[in-house]
C-alpha positions in Angstrom: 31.4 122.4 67.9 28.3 121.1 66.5 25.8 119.5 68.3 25.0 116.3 65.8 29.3 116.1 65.0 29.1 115.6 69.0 26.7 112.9 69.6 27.5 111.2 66.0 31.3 110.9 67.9 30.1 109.9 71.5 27.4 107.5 70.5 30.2 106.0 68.4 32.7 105.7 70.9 30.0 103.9 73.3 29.0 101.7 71.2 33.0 100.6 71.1 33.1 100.2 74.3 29.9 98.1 74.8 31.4 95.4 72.0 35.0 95.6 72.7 35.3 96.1 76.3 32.1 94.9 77.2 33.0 91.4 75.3 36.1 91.9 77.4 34.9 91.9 80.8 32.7 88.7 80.0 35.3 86.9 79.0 37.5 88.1 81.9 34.8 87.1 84.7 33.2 84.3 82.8 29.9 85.5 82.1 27.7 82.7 80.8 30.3 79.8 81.8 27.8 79.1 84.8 25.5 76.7 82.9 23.2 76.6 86.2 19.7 79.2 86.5 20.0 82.0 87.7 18.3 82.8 91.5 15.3 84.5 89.7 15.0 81.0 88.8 16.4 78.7 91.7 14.8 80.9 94.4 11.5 81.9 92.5 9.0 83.4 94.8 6.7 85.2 93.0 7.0 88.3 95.1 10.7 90.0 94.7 12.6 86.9 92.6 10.6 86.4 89.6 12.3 86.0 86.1 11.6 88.6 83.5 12.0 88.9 79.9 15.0 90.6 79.0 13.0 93.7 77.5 11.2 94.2 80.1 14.0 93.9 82.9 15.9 96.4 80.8 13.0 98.4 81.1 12.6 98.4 85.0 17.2 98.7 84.9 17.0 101.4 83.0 14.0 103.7 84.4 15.4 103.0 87.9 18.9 104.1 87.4 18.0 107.1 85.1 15.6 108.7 86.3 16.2 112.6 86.2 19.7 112.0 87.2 21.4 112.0 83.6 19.5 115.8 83.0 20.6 117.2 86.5 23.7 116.4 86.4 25.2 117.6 83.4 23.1 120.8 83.9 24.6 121.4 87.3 28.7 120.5 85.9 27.7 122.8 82.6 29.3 125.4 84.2 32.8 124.0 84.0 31.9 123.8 80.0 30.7 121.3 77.6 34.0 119.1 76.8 35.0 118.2 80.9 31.1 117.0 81.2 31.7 115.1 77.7 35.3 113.6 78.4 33.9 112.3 82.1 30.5 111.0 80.5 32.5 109.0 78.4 35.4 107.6 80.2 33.7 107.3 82.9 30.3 105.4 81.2 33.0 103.2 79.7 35.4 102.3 82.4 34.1 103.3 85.5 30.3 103.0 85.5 29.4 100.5 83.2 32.5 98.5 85.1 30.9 99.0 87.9 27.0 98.9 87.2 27.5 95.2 84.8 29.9 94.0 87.8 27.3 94.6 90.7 24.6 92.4 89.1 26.8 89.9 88.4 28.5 89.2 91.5 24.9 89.1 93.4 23.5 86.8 90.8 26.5 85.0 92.3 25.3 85.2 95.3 22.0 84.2 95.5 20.5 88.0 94.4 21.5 89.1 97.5 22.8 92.5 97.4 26.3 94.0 97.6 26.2 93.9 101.3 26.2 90.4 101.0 28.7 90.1 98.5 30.9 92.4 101.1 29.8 89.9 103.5 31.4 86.9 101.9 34.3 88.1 100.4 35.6 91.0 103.0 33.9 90.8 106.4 30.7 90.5 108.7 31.7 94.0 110.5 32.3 95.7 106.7 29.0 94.2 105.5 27.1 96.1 108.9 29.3 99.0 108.2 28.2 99.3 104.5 24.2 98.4 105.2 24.0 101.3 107.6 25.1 103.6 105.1 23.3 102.4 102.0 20.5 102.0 104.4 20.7 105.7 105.6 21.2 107.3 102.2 18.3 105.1 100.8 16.1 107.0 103.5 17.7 110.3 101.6 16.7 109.7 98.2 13.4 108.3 99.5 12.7 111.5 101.4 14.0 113.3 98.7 11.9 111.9 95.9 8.4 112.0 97.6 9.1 115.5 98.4 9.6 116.2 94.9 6.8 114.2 93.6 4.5 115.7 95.9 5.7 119.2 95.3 4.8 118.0 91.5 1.9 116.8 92.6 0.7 119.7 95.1 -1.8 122.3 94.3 -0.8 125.9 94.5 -2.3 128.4 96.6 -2.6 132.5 96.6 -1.2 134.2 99.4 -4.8 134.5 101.0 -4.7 130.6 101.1 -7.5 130.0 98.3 -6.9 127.5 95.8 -5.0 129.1 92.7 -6.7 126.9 90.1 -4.7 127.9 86.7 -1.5 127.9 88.3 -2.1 124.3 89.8 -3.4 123.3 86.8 0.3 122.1 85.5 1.2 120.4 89.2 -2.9 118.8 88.7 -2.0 117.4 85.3 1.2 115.8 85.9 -0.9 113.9 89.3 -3.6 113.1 87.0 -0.8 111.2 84.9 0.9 109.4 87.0 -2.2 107.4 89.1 -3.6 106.7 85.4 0.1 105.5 84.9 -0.1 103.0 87.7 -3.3 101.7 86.7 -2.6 100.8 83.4 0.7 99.0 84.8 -1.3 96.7 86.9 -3.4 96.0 84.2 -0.3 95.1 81.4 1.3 92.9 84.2 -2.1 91.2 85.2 -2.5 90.8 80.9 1.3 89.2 81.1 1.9 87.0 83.9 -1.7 85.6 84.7 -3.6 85.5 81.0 -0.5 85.1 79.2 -1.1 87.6 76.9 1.3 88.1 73.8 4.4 90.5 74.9 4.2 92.3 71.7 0.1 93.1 71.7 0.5 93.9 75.5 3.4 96.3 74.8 1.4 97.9 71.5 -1.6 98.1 73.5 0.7 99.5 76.6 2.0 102.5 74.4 -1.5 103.2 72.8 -2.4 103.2 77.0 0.5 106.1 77.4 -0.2 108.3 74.3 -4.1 108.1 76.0 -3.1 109.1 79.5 -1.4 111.5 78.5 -3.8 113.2 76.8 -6.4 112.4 79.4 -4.0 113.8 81.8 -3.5 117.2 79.9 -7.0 117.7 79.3 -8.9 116.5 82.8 -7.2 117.0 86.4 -10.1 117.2 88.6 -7.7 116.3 91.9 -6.3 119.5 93.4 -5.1 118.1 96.6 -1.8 120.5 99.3 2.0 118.7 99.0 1.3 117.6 102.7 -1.7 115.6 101.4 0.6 114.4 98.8 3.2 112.9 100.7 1.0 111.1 102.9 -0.5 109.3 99.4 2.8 109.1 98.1 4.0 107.1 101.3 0.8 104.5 101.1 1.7 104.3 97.5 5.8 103.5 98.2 4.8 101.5 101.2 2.2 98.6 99.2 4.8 99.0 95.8 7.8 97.6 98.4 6.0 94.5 99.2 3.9 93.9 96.1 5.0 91.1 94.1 7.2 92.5 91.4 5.2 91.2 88.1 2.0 93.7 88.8 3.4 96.6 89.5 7.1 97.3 89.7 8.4 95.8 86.4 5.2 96.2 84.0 5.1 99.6 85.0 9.3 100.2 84.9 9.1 98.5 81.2 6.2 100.7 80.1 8.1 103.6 81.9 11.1 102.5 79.6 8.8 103.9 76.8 9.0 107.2 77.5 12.8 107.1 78.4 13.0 106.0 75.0 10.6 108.3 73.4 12.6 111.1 74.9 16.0 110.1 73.7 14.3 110.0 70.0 12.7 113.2 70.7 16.1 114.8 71.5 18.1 113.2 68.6 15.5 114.0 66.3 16.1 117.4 67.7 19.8 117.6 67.6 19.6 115.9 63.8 16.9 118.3 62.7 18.9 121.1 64.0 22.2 120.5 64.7 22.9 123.8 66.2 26.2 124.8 66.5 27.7 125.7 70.1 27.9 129.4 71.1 31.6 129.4 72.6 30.0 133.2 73.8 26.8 131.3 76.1 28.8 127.6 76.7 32.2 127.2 76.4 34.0 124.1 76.1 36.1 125.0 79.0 35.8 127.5 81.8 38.6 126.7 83.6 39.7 124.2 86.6 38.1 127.2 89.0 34.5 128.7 88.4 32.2 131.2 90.2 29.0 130.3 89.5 27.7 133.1 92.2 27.9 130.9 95.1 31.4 131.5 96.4 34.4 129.3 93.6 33.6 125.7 92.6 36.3 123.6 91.5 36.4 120.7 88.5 38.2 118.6 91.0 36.5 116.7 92.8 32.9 118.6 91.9 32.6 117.2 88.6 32.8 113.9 89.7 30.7 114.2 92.2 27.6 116.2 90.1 28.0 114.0 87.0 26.8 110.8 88.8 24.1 109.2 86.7 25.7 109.2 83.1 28.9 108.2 84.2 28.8 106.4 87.4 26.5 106.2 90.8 26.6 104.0 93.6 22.6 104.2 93.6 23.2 101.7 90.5 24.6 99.0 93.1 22.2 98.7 94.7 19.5 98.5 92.0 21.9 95.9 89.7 22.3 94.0 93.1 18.6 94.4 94.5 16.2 94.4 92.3 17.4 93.5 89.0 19.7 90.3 89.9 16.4 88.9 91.4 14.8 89.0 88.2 17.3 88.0 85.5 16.5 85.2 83.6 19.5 84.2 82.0 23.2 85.4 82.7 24.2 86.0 79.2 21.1 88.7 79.5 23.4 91.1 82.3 25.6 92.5 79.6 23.0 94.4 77.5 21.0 94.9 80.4 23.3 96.4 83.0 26.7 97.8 81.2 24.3 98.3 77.9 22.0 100.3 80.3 24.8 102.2 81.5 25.8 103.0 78.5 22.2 103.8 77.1 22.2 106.4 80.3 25.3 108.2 78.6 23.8 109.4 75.5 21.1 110.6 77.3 23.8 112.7 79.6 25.2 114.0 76.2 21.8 114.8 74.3 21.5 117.2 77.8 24.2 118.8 77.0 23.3 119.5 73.3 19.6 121.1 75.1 21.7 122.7 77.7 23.5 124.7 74.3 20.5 125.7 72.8 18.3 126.2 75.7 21.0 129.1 76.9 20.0 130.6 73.3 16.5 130.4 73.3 16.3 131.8 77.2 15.4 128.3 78.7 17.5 129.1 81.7 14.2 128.4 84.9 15.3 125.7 86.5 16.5 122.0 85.1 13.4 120.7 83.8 12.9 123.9 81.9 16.1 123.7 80.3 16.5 120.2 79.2 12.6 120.5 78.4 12.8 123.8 76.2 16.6 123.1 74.9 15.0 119.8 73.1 11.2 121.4 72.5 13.4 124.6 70.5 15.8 122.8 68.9 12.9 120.2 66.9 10.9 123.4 66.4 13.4 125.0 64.8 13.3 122.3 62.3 11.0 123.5 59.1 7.0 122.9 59.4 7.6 121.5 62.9 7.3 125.0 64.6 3.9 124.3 65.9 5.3 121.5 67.7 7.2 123.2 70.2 4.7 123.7 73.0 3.4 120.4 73.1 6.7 118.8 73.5 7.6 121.1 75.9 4.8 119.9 78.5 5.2 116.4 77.1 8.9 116.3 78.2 8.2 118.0 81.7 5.3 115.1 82.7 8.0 112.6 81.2 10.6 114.1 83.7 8.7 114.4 86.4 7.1 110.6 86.0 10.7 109.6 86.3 10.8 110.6 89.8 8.0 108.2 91.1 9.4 105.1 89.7 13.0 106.0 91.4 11.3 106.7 94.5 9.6 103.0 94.8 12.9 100.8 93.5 14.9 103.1 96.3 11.5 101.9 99.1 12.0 98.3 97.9 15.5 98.4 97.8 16.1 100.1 101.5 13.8 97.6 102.7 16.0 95.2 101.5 19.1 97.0 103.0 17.1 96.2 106.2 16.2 93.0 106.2 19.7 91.7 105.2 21.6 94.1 108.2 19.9 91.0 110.7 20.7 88.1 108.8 24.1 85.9 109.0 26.0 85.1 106.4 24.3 83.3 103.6 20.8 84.0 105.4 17.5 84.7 103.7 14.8 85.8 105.9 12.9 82.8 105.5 15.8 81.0 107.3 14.7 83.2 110.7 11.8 81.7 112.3 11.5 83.0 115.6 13.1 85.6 118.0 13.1 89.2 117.8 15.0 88.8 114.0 12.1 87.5 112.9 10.0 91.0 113.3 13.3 92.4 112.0 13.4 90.9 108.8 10.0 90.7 108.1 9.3 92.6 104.7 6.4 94.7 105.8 7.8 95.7 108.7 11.1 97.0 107.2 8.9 99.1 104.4 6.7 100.5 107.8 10.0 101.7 109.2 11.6 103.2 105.9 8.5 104.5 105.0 7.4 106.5 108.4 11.1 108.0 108.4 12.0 108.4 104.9 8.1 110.3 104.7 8.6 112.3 108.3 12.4 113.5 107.2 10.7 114.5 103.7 8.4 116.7 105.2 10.8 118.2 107.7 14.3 118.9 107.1 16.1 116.5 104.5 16.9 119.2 102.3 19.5 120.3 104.7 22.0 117.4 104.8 21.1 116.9 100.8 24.3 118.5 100.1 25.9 115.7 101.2 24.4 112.9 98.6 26.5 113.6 96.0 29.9 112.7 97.8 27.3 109.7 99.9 26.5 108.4 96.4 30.0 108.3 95.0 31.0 106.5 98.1 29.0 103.9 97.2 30.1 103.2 93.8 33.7 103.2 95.1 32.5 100.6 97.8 30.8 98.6 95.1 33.6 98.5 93.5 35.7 97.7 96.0 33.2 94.6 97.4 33.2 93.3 93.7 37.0 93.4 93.2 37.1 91.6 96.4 34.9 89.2 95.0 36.9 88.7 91.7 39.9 88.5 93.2 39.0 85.5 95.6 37.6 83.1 93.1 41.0 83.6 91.4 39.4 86.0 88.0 40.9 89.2 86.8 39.7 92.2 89.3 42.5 94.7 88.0 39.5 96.8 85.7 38.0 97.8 89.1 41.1 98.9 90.9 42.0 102.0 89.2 38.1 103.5 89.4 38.2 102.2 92.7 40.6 104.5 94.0 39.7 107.1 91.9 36.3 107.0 93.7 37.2 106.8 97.2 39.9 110.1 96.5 37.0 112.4 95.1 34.7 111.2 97.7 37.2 111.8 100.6 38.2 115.3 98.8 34.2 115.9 98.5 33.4 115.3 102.0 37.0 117.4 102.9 35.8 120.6 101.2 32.0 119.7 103.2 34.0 119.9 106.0 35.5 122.8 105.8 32.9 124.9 104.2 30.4 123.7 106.9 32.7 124.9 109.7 33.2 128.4 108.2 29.2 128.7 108.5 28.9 127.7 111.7 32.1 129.9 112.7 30.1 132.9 111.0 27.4 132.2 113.6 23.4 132.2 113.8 23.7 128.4 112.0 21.3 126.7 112.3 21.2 122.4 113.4 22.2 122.0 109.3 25.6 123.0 109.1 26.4 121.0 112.2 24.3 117.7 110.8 26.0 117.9 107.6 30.1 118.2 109.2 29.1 115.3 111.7 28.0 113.4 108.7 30.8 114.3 106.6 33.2 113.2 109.0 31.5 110.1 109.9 31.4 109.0 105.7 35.2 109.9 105.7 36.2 107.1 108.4 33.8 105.0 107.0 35.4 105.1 103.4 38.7 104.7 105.5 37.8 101.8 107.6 35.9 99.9 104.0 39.5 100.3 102.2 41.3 99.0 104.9 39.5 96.1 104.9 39.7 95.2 101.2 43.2 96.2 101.2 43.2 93.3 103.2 41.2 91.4 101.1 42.9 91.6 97.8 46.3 92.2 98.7 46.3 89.4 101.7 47.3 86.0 101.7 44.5 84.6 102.8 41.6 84.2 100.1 38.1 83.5 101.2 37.5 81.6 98.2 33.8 82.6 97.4 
C-alpha cells in the first residue's frame, strides 16, 4: 500500500462522514432549533463561561483532546498491522467518537454547561451521577499525575551517575522547558491583546505565530534553567493549580488556540511528508495484518479488546467527555458552532492517527524505532527529507516535532486540573445546582473552586511523584469506560426529550463489552502475578481497581437500561 493512496482514501472518507452523517445527527437532535444563547452566554462569568470565537474554541477542543494521544496510540496497536488501526480509526472517528465527542457538548450546552455528570443526573439518577463523578474524578487525578510526571521528566535536567549536572545531555530536556514558560507568556499576552484592548483576531493571531516561530528558536538556542524532575513537578503543580482557577480568556483558550498552531503545523508537516514521499509500505517491516493474536515480547496480545482499548484518541476517548462537557460547552458561542468544532475536531484528530501510521512505515525503515516520540518525530523528519533539495531539513524538523509533542502534554495536563476540579465541585451540588447556589455549610468549602484545585493538585502531584505508574495500566480500559458512559448518559438524554438516540446504542454496547473484556483479562493477568509471588502493592491495586470499574460499568448500564427502555421518561 502506499502511503499518500492511504490518506488520499481516509481523509476522503472523513470528510463524508463530517457532511453526510454529521448533517445527519444535527438534524436528528435538532442542533440549531434552540434559537435561545448558549450558557457561555446566559451564565457569563468571566472566569470558566466566557464565549469564544469559534476559531479559537476549536483551538483550545482540539489541543485538549489530542494531545500526544493520536501518536501513542496507533504506535502501540501497530503491531496488529496497519489496516486493523486504519479500519478502527475510521469507523470508529465516524460512528463512535465523533458520535460521541459532538453528542457530549451538546447535551451539556443543554444543560446549562454542566458536565455529563449532570446530564447523568437529570436524565438517569442522583446515585448514577455520584457513581460516575467518583470515577471521572479518580481517573482525572491519573492523567493529572501522569502528565506532570511526564512534563517534568521533559523538563528535568540529567545527571551523571556521580550526581553532577550532565549539561549536553540536559540540554534537549533544558530546551523544551525553556519553550514552554516562553509559551505561556506569550498566551497571556495574545489573550490580554484580545479580550481587554480589543485587538484585531487576525493581527493578534499573525503576531501570535511570528511569537511561536521566535520561541522556538529562542528556546533551541538559550536554556539557561537546568532545574531535577522533583523541582519540576513542584513548578508544574503551582503552574496547574493558578491555570484551574484563572479566568479562561488569559490563559487557557489564547494559549490552547495558539497551541492549535502547532497541531496544525504538524499535520502539514506530515502530509507534506507523505505527499513528497509517498513511500510505499514494506509488507517485510509493517504488515497490514498480523493476525487476531501477537507476541510482541511481553507474553500474547490480542486484537480484541486491545485495539480498542490502545487506539483511544483517533477514534474514541471518554477523556473527550469530559472536555466537550467541561470546558468547551462553557465557552461556545453559538450552537450551530458544536458541529465543526466538536465532531469536526474529532474528525480532524483521525487524520492525525492515520498520518502516524504512514511515519510509523517509514520510521521502521529509517531505524526510528526509540521510543514514540522518536518514531512519529523521525518517520515524518525522513520521509520530507527524502523529498529532493529538502535533505538538510531533516534534523531541524526532527527537534521541531519532539518540542511540538512534548508542548502537547502541558496543555492536556491543565484542561484535565480544570476539568477534575469541576468533577469536584459538581459531586456536592443537587440537581440543577451551581456552586454559587451554596452559600453556607460545609458544601460551601466543598465546592469552592480553589479549594477543589488545592485538593486535585496536592494528590494528583503526590501520586505523580510516587507510584501512579503502577495502576496506569488500567487507564486504557478507565478511559473507554467513560466514553461508553457518555454515551450511555447522552442516549438517556435523547431518548427522554423524545429525539432519535438509536446512533449511540450500538457504540454504547460496543464500549462497555471491550471495557468489561479489558478489565477481565487485568484481572486475570494481575492474579497470575501475584500468585507467582514477591508482588509488590501494584498488582493488588490494579485487580481491586479492575474489579471495582467492572461493577461500576454493570451498575451504570443497569440504570440506563432503565432509563431508555422504561416507561417512565424524565422528560429533560
Amino acid at each position: 500500500m502506499n502511503t499518500l493512496v492511504l490518506v488520499l482514501i481516509s481523509v476522503a472518507i472523513l470528510a463524508g462522514g463530517y457532511l453526510f452523517y454529521g448533517r445527519w445527527l444535527c438534524r436528528q437532535w435538532g442542533v440549531g432549533e434552540n434559537s435561545g444563547a448558549t450558557p457561555a452566554h446566559t451564565m457569563e462569568d468571566g472566569v470558566d463561561y466566557v464565549p469564544a470565537k469559534a476559531p479559537v474554541l476549536m483551538g483550545h477542543h482540539f489541543s485538549s483532546i489530542a494531545g500526544a494521544g493520536p501518536i501513542t496510540g496507533p504506535i502501540g496497536a501497530a503491531m496488529f498491522g496497519w489496516l486493523p488501526v486504519t479500519l478502527w480509526v475510521l469507523v470508529g472517528g465516524i460512528f463512535f467518537g465523533g458520535v460521541h465527542d459532538f453528542g457530549a457538548l451538546f447535551a451539556s450546552i443543554r444543560h446549562n454547561g454542566q458536565s455529563i455528570g449532570e446530564v447523568i443526573s437529570a436524565n438517569m439518577s442522583r446515585r448514577a451521577k455520584r457513581l460516575f463523578l467518583i470515577f471521572a474524578y479518580l481517573t482525572l487525578l491519573l492523567v493529572v499525575a501522569a502528565f506532570a510526571s511526564i512534563v517534568a521528566s521533559t523538563f528535568g535536567a540529567k545527571y551523571t551517575d556521580a550526581g553532577a549536572l550532565d549539561m549536553a545531555a540536559s540540554a534537549s530536556n533544558a530546551s523544551v522547558a525553556m519553550v514552554s514558560l516562553l509559551f505561556i507568556l506569550i498566551a497571556i499576552v495574545f489573550g490580554f491583546c484580545v479580550y481587554r484592548r480589543n485587538t484585531s483576531m487576525t493581527v493578534s493571531t499573525i503576531l501570535g505565530i511570528v511569537a511561536i516561530i521566535a520561541i522556538m528558536a529562542i528556546g533551541m538556542n538559550f536554556h539557561p534553567i537546568y532545574l531535577s524532575t522533583n523541582t519540576w513537578m513542584i513548578i508544574v503543580g503551582i503552574y496547574i493549580a493558578i491555570a484551574s482557577v484563572a479566568p479562561v480568556w488569559i490563559l487557557l483558550q489564547p494559549r490552547d488556540y495558539l497551541s492549535s498552531f502547532l497541531l496544525y503545523a504538524m499535520l502539514f508537516v506530515a502530509f507534506v511528508g507523505v505527499v513528497g514521499a509517498h513511500p510505499n509500505i514494506n509488507p517485510e517491516l509493517f504488515p497490514a495484518f498480523a493476525g487476531f493474536a501477537v507476541d510482541n515480547g511481553n507474553g500474547i496480545q490480542y486484537l480484541f479488546p486491545i485495539l480498542f482499548t490502545t487506539v483511544a484518541c483517533g477514534a474514541i476517548s471518554g477523556f473527550h467527555s469530559l472536555v466537550s462537557s467541561g470546558t468547551t460547552s462553557k465557552q461556545l458561542d453559538k450552537e450551530t458552532d458544536a458541529k465543526p468544532i466538536a465532531y469536526g475536531g474529532m474528525l480532524l484528530e483521525c487524520v492525525l492517527a492515520i498520518l502516524t501510521l504512514c511515519a510509523i512505515a517509514y520510521a521502521r525503515e529509517t531505524g526510528h524505532t526509540a521510543g514514540a516520540t522518536d518514531i512519529f518525530a523521525g518517520g515524518i523528519a525522513a520521509m520530507v527529507a527524502a523529498i529532493p533539495g529538502l535533505a538538510g531539513l531533516e534534523n531541524i524538523l526532527y527537534t521541531l516535532l519532539i518540542l511540538t509533542y512534548s508542548a502537547f502534554c502541558l496543555t492536556s495536563l491543565d484542561t484535565a486540573t480544570r476539568l477534575a476540579r469541576f468533577m469536584f465541585q459538581e459531586f456536592w451540588l443537587e440537581p440543577g445546582q451551581t456552586a454559587k447556589d451554596v452559600t453556607d455549610g460545609y458544601k460551601k468549602l466543598l465546592v469552592n473552586p480553589y479549594f477543589a484545585t488545592a485538593v486535585t493538585v496536592v494528590i494528583g502531584i503526590l501520586l505523580g511523584m510516587t507510584g501512579y505508574s503502577k495502576i496506569w495500566g488500567l487507564f486504557g480500559s478507565a478511559n473507554q469506560l467513560l466514553a461508553g458512559l457518555g454515551l450511555l448518559a447522552v442516549a438517556a438524554w435523547l431518548g427522554n426529550i423524545g429525539r432519535n438516540n438509536k446512533m449511540f446504542l450500538f457504540p454504547m454496547a460496543f464500549m462497555m463489552v471491550v471495557t468489561i473484556c479489558s478489565l477481565a483479562i487485568t484481572v486475570k493477568n494481575q492474579l497470575g502475578i501475584i500468585s507467582a509471588g514477591g508482588a509488590d502493592w501494584g498488582p493488588y491495586a490494579q485487580t481491586i481497581l479492575a474489579v471495582l470499574l467492572i461493577i461500576l460499568a454493570v451498575l451504570l448500564v443497569m440504570e440506563g437500561i432503565h432509563t431508555l427502555f422504561g416507561s417512565k421518561k424524565k422528560h429533560a
